[in-house]
C-alpha positions in Angstrom: -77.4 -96.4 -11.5 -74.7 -99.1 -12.3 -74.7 -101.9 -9.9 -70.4 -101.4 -9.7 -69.6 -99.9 -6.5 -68.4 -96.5 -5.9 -64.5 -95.5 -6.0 -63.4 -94.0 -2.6 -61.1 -91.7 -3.6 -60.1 -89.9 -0.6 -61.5 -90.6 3.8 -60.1 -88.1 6.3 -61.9 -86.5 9.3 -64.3 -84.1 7.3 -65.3 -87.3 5.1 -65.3 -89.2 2.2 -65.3 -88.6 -1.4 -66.4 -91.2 -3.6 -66.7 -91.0 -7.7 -69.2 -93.3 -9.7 -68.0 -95.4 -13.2 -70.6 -93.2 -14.5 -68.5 -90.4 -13.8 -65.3 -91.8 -15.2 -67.5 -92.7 -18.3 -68.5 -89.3 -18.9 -64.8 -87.7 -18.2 -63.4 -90.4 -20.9 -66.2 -89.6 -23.4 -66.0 -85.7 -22.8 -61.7 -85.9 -22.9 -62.0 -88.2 -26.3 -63.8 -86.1 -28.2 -60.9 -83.6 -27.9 -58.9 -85.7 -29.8 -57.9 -84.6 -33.8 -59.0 -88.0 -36.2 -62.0 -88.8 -34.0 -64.9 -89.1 -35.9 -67.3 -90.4 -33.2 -68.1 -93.0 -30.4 -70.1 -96.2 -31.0 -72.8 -96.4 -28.4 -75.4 -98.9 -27.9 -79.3 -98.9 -28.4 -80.4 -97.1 -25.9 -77.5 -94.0 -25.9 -78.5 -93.6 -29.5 -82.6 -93.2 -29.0 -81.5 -90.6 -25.9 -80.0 -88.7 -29.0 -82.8 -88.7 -30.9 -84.7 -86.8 -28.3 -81.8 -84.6 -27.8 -80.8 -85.8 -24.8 -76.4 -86.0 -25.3 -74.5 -89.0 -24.1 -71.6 -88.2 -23.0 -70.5 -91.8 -22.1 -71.6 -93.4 -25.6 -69.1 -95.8 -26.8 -67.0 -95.8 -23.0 -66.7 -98.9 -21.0 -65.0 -98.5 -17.3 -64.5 -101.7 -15.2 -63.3 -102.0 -12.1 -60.9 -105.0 -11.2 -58.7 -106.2 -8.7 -55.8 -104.9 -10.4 -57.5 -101.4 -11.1 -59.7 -99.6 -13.5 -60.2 -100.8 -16.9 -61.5 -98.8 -19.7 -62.9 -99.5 -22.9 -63.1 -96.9 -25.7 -65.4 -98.1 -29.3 -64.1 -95.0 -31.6 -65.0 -94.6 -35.2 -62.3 -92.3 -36.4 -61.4 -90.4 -39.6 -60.2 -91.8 -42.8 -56.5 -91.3 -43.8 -55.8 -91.0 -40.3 -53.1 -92.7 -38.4 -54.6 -95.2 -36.3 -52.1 -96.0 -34.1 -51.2 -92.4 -33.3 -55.2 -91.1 -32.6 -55.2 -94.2 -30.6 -52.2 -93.1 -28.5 -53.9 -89.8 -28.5 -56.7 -91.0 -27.2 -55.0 -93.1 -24.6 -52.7 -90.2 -23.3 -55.8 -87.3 -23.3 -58.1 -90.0 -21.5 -55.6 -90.3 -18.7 -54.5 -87.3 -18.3 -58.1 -85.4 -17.9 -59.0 -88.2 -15.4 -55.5 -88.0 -13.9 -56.4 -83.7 -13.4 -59.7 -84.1 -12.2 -59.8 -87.3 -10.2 -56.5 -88.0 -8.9 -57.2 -91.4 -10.1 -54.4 -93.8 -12.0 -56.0 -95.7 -14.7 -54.8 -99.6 -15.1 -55.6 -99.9 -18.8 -57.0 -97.7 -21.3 -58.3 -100.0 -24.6 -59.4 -98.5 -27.9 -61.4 -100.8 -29.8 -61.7 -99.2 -33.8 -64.8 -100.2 -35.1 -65.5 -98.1 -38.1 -64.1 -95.7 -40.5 -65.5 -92.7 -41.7 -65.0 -92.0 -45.0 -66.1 -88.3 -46.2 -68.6 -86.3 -45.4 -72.3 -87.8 -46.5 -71.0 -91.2 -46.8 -71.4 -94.2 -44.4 -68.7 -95.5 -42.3 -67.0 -98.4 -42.5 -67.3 -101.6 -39.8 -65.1 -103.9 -39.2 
């Protein structure tokens, strides 16, 4: 586990709920793959040998911070070519918050998309910035 602290999200007299970043992570990953022009998420080192044994990573290529002002998330995409960027990134931005919005009740500060590569066609490698 993360050394961030968890988010109480709701205390009354039965309890307390609280979500890990983890969680968010894996909500963002899951709700950005939903999105039409996505190619795939940049993970690191380690996400991609999980893959290799078969083991999915859900998270790869999501960032979540938590700040004073809020939560902070950080999305590394590599999307389709002849897309428009700036429209899958609004996509992106809008699906993210929304699924976490639905299953969290949490308001996201920031959502970030970072581009870092374009796939080209099908068989050929990507392009990084």
């Amino acid at each position: 586990m993360s050394e961030q602290p968890l988010l109480n999200v709701s205390e009354d007299n039965l309890g307390k709920v609280e979500i890990a970043p983890e969680v968010i992570e894996v909500i963002a990953g899951i709700a950005a793959t939903e999105v039409d022009g996505l190619y795939a998420m940049r993970g690191n080192f380690a996400s991609g040998v999980a893959e290799r044994f078969g083991k999915k990573a859900h998270s790869k290529g999501v960032k979540v911070e938590l700040t004073e002002s809020g939560i902070s998330i950080d999305l590394f995409v590599i999307l389709n070519f002849g897309v428009s960027i700036p429209q899958v990134a609004q996509l992106l931005q809008s699906n993210i918050r929304q699924t976490l919005k639905n299953m969290t009740a949490l308001d996201i500060d920031e959502i970030n998309v970072h581009v870092v590569g374009i796939q080209m066609e099908e068989g050929s490698d990507e392009i990084e910035a």
